[in-house]
C-alpha positions, 0 to 999 in steps of 0.5 A: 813739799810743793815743787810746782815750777809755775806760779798761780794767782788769783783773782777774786771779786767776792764781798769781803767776808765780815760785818760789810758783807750785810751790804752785799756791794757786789753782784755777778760775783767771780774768781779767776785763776792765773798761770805764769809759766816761764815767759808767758801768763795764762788766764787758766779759769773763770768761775762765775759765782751764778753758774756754780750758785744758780742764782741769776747775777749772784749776790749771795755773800759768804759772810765769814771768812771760814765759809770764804776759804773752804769756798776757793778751796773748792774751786781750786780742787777743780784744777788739782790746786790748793790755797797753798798754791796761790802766790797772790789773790788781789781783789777782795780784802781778808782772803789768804794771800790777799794783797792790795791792787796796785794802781798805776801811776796817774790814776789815783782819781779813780776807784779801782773798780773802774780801773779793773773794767778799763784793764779787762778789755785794755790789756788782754794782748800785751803785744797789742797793747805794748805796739798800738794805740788803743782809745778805752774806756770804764762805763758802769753804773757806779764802783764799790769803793771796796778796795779805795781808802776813801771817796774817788774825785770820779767814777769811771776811767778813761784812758789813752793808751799809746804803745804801752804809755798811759794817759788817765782822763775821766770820761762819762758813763751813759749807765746811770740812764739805764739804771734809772730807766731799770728802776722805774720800770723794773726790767733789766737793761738789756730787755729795755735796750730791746724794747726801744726797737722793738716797736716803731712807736717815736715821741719828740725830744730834743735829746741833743738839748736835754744831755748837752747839760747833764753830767755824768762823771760821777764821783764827787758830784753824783749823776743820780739826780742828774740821770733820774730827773732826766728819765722822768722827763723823757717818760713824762713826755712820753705820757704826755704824746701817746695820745697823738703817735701811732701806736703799734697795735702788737704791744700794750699802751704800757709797753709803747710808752717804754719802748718810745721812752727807751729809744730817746734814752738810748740816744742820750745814752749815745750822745754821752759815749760819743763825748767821751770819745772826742775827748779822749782822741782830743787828749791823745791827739789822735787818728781814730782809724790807727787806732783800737777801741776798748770799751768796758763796764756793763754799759759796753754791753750795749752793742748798738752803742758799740756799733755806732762808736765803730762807724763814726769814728772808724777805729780799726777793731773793737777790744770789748771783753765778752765779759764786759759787766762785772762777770769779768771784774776778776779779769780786770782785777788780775790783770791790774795786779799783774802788770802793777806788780812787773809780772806783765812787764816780763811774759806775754799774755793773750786772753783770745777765747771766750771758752773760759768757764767749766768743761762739760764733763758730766756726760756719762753720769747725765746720760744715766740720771735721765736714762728714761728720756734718752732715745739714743745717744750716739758714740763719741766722735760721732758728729753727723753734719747731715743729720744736723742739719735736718735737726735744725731745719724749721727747729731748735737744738740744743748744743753743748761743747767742751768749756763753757763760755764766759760772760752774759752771751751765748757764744755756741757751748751752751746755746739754743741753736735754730734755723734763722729761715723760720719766724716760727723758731723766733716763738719756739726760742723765745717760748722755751725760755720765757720770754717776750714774743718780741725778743730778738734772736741773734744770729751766728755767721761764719766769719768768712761770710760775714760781709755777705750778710751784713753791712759790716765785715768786722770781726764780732766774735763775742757778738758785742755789736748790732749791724745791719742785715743786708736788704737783699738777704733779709727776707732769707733769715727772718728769725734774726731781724730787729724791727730796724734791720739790724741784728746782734751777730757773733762771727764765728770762726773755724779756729775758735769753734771747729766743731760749731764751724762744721755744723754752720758749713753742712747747714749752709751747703744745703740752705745756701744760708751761712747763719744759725740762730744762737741764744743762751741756754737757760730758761728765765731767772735761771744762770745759763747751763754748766753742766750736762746734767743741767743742760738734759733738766732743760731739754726735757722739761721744755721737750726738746728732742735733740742735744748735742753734747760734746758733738755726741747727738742724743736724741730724747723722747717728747710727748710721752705723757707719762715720762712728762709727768715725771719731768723736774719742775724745774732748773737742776739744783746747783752748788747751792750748799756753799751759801745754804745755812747761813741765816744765823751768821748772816741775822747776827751781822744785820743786828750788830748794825741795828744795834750800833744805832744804824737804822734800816733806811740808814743801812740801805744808804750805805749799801747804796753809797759806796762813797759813805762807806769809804768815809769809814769812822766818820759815817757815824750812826747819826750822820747816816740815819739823818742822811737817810731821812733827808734821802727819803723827804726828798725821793719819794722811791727811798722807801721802797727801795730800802724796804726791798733791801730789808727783804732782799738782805735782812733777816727771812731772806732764804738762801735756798731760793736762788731764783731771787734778783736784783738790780743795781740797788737791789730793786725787785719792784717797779716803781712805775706802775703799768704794765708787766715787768717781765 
């Protein structure tokens, strides 16, 4: 007899397990367990499917519901539960407890996607959200229409919110430039967004004029064409001047071209969120500078956008979840099932931690299986702030600390930390993870000195913004600067991370520099480290000598040829059984399509168009494989594109590799040629 007095929930963004799983209609996958306890609500754990998978935003499905189930029961075994024990799991159709999203009033012109991104960022304090105004906003690529009876009039939500009263209002979403750009150049959109200012190479373009006539609500009238004709434009301009700017001689031709078609795309991109905000103060007749900005969706991970929306209207902080893309869909989706159903309406909630994820409690059996590369390992309780800060001093650390963050940003529980003083540790971090020598590092800074450094003082603890570095202070921390001056920064404070807080005191007493350099810990392709286990995999193949884990310092010995041959080749294997052996089911699905009558081409269509796919029986065979062929006499990437979602999702595709990505539709090859796509 179960005699638990609290209540659980979950909260699920998972492909529905059954013939729509071939589409794989969702990335970055995740599930997120919720506690009522008495008067309050608790988001207990998030599990993001890429850590457990190691498959770089995943989108493997589970493609039958048994596979599914036994799945959340393991999860849930983690945390002593039982599928038993959920009351109500919302977000993903044929799961045990599954029940509808509720919307709430008002809304019904939008899918519940969009809603789910505008509920994680606009109710994660109910206080806050019940006292204050709040200007939000969903900007993403495009919806799943997975939880919608039928096509949406638009795709993405926006929302005043006035002491608890909502007021719906469709907004736009700059996310249809980026993805254009992604397709075409076949990098993800955040090596984009660091390419545009990464060089000084400028073109002309009057992006006022181009965005001012373009439209991007989506939803019945589309932004594709709008957004691709748009980017070709700008990189035809580009092609068009290169011959006449000054090119950076650091970068190739191809890589100029980018980083000055990106810049004019990243203004358009800020033209349209700035749109959005004027209109949505308009509709609440407000003053921004009494009020929050919340915004959400993959696009809000853009922090010089964030920035500039922060400047230019002076709101009174930023209500960005570290989570914004769809990692953090699980959160959007419980809290949208939380408050339609009252529970909110009664209990407080306040999601105000980033460290959501697994707790790194591997560390005795991690320190046993790499047993020959560990020099030392100091006893737990053990941290030395001096003996860090010689660590770190011209160098690179690896740190590991309790629960794991969540989201796409290291927030220093599994990061590379190093010493912003030194440009050589600019190469060293961007060597060990493979990147572009160009990448920008960001940097950490003790809250309380934030204003000292930066041109802004405001709270940034999910580094969600990019600010100016002071001029006077700039030649002191080399490492972290962008081209511009400005740097993606996280504030970091004692209460949310004491142990980190420490080491940035030591390093700071000694250096005069309250700053360290912070990125993820994972190589390329690789999900960011969950566990010990995985984060000694990383430091001995890439030779790094000291990890603190769990503020125990282990020291690890580099340069011995012979311990270096035996290294792993590569990332730890993760949890990668849940999703092996499922080549029959999957192989039976695709042909019962084909089978229908559905054409690849067709079947491509219908994974890229969420909208048909909600028009259910009258998406016939006939009607979709002549849209198909109309798709691809017209766009002349249609095939491509199709053939890389035959490759990606169809028969011969392994589900052993996890290192295979994609991007929003599936794109694994540019359709530009030129230049690396790395």
């Amino acid at each position: 007899m179960n005699e638990r007095t609290d209540e659980y929930f979950l909260s699920c963004y998972l492909t529905p397990p059954g013939p729509g799983a071939i589409f794989s209609v969702r990335h970055d996958q995740n599930v997120v367990l919720w506690r009522r306890s008495g008067s309050s609500v608790e988001l207990v754990r998030l599990w993001e499917l890429e850590r457990v998978s190691g498959q770089k935003h995943h989108f493997w499905p589970l493609y039958t519901t048994e596979r599914t189930e036994a799945f959340l029961a393991a999860l849930l075994a983690e945390e002593g539960l039982t599928p038993a024990d959920i009351s109500v799991c919302w977000g993903t159709p044929g799961l045990p407890a599954a029940q509808p999203v509720p919307v709430p009033a008002g809304a019904g012109d939008f899918p519940v996607h969009s809603l789910a991104h505008l509920f994680s960022g606009l109710m994660t304090d109910t206080r806050m959200f019940r006292q204050e105004k709040i200007v939000a906003m969903a900007i993403d690529a495009l919806p799943d229409y997975v939880q919608d009876n039928g096509p949406t009039r638009y795709w993405y939500a926006g929302c005043v919110a006035d002491r608890g009263r909502l007021t719906f209002a469709p907004v736009e979403s700059p996310a249809p430039l980026y993805t254009a750009a992604e397709t075409l150049f076949g990098q993800e959109p955040g090596t984009l967004m660091a390419l545009a200012s990464a060089s000084r190479t400028e073109i002309r373009f009057d992006a006022a004029a181009a965005i001012a006539g373009v439209s991007l609500h989506g939803g019945q009238v589309q932004p594709w064409k709008e957004a691709f004709a748009l980017v070709r434009a700008i990189v035809d301009a580009a092609e068009a001047q290169l011959d006449s700017v000054a090119l950076d001689g650091a970068f190739t031709r191809e890589e100029n071209l980018r980083s000055a078609a990106m810049k004019v795309v990243q203004r358009c991109s800020e033209l349209v969120a700035i749109r959005n905000v004027e209109q949505l103060i308009e509709l609440g007749d407000l003053r921004p500078e009494e009020c929050y900005l919340s915004t959400s969706g993959g696009y809000a991970l853009n922090c010089p956008t964030n920035t500039l929306l922060m400047d230019r209207f002076g709101f009174r902080g930023l209500l960005t979840p570290p989570c914004a893309n769809d990692s953090g869909q699980g959160i959007g989706l419980g809290l949208l099932g939380l408050h339609g159903t009252g529970v909110l309406a009664e209990a407080e909630l306040r999601i105000d931690s980033a460290y959501l994820g697994r707790a790194a409690g591997d560390t005795e059996e991690a320190l046993a299986e790499f047993a020959p590369w560990v020099e030392s390992a100091d006893a737990a309780e053990a941290f030395d702030p001096e003996r860090f800060v010689t660590d770190v001093t011209d160098s690179v650390v690896a740190w590991v600390d309790g629960r794991a963050e969540i989201g796409p940003r290291a927030l220093g529980h599994r990061s590379l930390i190093g010493d912003p003083r030194s440009p050589r540790v600019k190469d060293l971090l961007n060597g060990y993870k493979q990147r572009q020598w160009w990448r920008p590092v960001a940097p950490m800074v003790m809250a309380e000195h934030t204003g000292e450094w930066f041109s802004s003082d405001r709270e940034s603890p999910y580094m969600l913004e990019a600010v100016q570095v002071r001029p006077e202070v700039r030649d002191q921390v080399p490492a972290i600067l962008h081209l511009d001056g400005s740097a993606r920064h996280q504030t970091l404070s004692a209460d949310a991370n004491p142990l980190l807080h420490r080491a940035l005191t030591a390093f700071r007493d000694a250096t005069g520099v309250p700053i360290l350099c912070n990125t993820s810990l994972n190589d390329r392709g690789e999900a960011v480290v969950d566990t010990a286990a995985e984060a000694l995999n990383f430091c001995v193949r890439k030779g790094i000598g000291v990890l603190y884990l769990n503020g125990r310092r282990i020291a690890l010995r580099t340069g011995d040829e012979q311990l270096a041959a035996r290294a792993p080749a590569g990332p730890r294997p993760r949890a990668v059984e849940f999703f092996a052996g499922q080549e029959e089911d999957r192989d039976a699905i695709w042909q019962d399509w084909l089978d229908r009558g559905y054409t690849v081409p067709g079947m491509f269509l219908l994974a890229r168009s969420p909208e048909l796919r909600a028009e259910g029986t009258l998406a016939t065979p006939e009607r979709v494989n002549l849209l198909a062929g109309y798709r691809a006499s017209v766009d002349a990437s249609f095939a491509g594109l199709a053939d890389n979602f035959r490759r990606t999702h169809g028969p011969g595709a392994s589900f052993s590799d996890p290192s295979t990505l994609t991007g929003a539709f599936g794109v694994v090859n540019a359709l530009r040629n030129g230049g690396s796509s790395a």
